[in-house]
C-alpha positions, 0 to 999 in steps of 0.5 A, spaced: 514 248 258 512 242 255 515 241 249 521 243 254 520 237 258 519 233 252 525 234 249 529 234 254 526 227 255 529 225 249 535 228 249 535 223 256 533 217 251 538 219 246 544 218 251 544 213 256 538 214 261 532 209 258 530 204 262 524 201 259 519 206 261 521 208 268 525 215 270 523 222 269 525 229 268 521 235 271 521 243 270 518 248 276 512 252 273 513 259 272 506 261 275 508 256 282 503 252 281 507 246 282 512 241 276 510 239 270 513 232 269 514 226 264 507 223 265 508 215 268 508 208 263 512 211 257 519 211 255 523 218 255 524 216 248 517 216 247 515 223 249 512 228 246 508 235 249 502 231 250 505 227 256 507 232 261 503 234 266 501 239 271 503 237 278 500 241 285 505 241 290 501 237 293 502 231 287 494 233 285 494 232 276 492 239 275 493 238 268 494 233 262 492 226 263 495 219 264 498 215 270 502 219 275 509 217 277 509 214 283 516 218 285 513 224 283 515 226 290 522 227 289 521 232 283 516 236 288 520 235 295 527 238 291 523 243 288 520 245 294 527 245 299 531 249 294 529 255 290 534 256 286 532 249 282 528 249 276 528 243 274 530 235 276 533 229 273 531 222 276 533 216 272 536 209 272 544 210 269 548 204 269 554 206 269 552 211 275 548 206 279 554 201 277 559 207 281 555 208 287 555 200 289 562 200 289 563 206 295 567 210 291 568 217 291 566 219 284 572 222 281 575 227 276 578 222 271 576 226 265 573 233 265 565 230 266 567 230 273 568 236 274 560 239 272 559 236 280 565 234 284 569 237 288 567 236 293 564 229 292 557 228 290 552 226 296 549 219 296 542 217 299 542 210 302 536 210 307 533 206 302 533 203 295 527 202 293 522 208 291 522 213 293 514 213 295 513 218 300 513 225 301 518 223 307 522 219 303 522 225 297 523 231 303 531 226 304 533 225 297 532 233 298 536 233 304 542 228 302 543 233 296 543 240 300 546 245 296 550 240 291 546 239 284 546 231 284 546 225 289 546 217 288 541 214 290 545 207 293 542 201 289 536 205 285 539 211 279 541 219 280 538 225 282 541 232 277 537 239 280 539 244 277 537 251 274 535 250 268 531 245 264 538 245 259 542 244 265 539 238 269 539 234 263 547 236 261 549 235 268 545 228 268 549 226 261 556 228 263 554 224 269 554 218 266 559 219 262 563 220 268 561 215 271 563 210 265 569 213 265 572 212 272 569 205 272 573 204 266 579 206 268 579 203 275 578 196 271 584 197 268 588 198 273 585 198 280 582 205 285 588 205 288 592 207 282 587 212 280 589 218 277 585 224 277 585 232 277 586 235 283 581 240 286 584 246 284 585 244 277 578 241 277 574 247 279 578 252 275 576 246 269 569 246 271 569 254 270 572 253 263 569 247 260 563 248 263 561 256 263 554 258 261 555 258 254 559 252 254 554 248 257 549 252 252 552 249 246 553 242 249 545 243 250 544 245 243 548 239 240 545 234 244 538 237 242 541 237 234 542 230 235 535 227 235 532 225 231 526 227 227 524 233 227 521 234 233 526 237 235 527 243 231 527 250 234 528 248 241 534 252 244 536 255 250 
């Protein structure tokens, strides 16, 4: 689990997802003693498996060492609402940030898209300060129900997903998407927006990314590290 979470921390590093040493990525522990997450005060870039911790589902360090992340709430509260998560996303994209403050529905401008939306991907407005409180956490996780992400209005996103893999894919193409529509209402205006219709955006999500495809895009993304502390990961 910690050279899973490791990578994947890299992986988010690598496109688009740093932001000084704030953000992290989660995995539930397959034994169900809590999430083991990217510990506080280093970079996602700098994160190898020594710098992923055992939480309890109470935020108790049951193993690893350093700093805490103060909004390790989110990670143990979306854990704890749905079980068919596995894994947890939360990070500062600028693109994505950037979206959410224009109101806009996120739209599928490009294939990216489609990984979330029909229907549109939920925002959490309550606060955009952090998410500091078991209580705040338990509202993130409300706001996403069954979706696989949420904007948190004025702060970043939230991937939950099934997988390791497949949260840190989704929060890629997440901000890929984001990019993409912000680039193409710049150029002519949100009322003249073209985008897939519904019907064929999920029949693109099913097609651009099935298991397998979103596997091989997994694959690639970890290829693309550098060094070798990437080598023989995979999904």
């Amino acid at each position: 689990m910690r050279e899973l979470v490791s990578t994947g921390c890299r992986v988010l590093a690598a496109n688009g997802h740093s932001d000084l040493v704030w953000g992290h990525l989660s995995a539930r522990d397959p034994d169900g003693r809590g999430v083991w997450l990217k510990r506080a005060g280093l970079g996602f870039d700098e994160i190898g498996p020594d710098d992923v911790q055992l939480l309890s589902w109470d935020g108790e360090l049951l193993a690893g060492q350093g700093p805490v992340h103060l909004e390790h709430h989110i990670h143990i509260e979306v854990l704890r609402a749905r079980r068919d998560v596995a894994a947890v996303v939360h990070s500062h994209p600028e693109a994505a940030v950037a979206l959410a403050a224009t109101g806009l529905a996120l739209q599928p401008v490009g294939h990216e898209a489609t990984f979330f939306t029909p229907p549109d991907v939920p925002r959490f407005d309550r606060t955009g300060d952090l998410i500091r409180t078991s209580e705040l956490g338990a509202e993130v996780a409300g706001v996403i129900g069954p979706h696989n992400a949420a904007l948190l209005v004025n702060h970043g996103v939230v991937v939950a997903e099934s997988s390791v893999e497949r949260a840190v894919f989704g929060a890629v193409v997440l901000e890929k998407a984001c990019r993409a529509q912000l680039l193409a209402v710049s150029a002519v205006g949100a009322d003249r927006l073209i985008a897939s219709p519904d019907e064929e955006a999920l029949a693109k999500r099913e097609r651009c990314y099935s298991a397998r495809q979103v596997s091989l895009g997994w694959q690639y993304l970890v290829r693309s590290l550098p060094g070798p502390a990437a080598a023989g990961v995979t999904s």
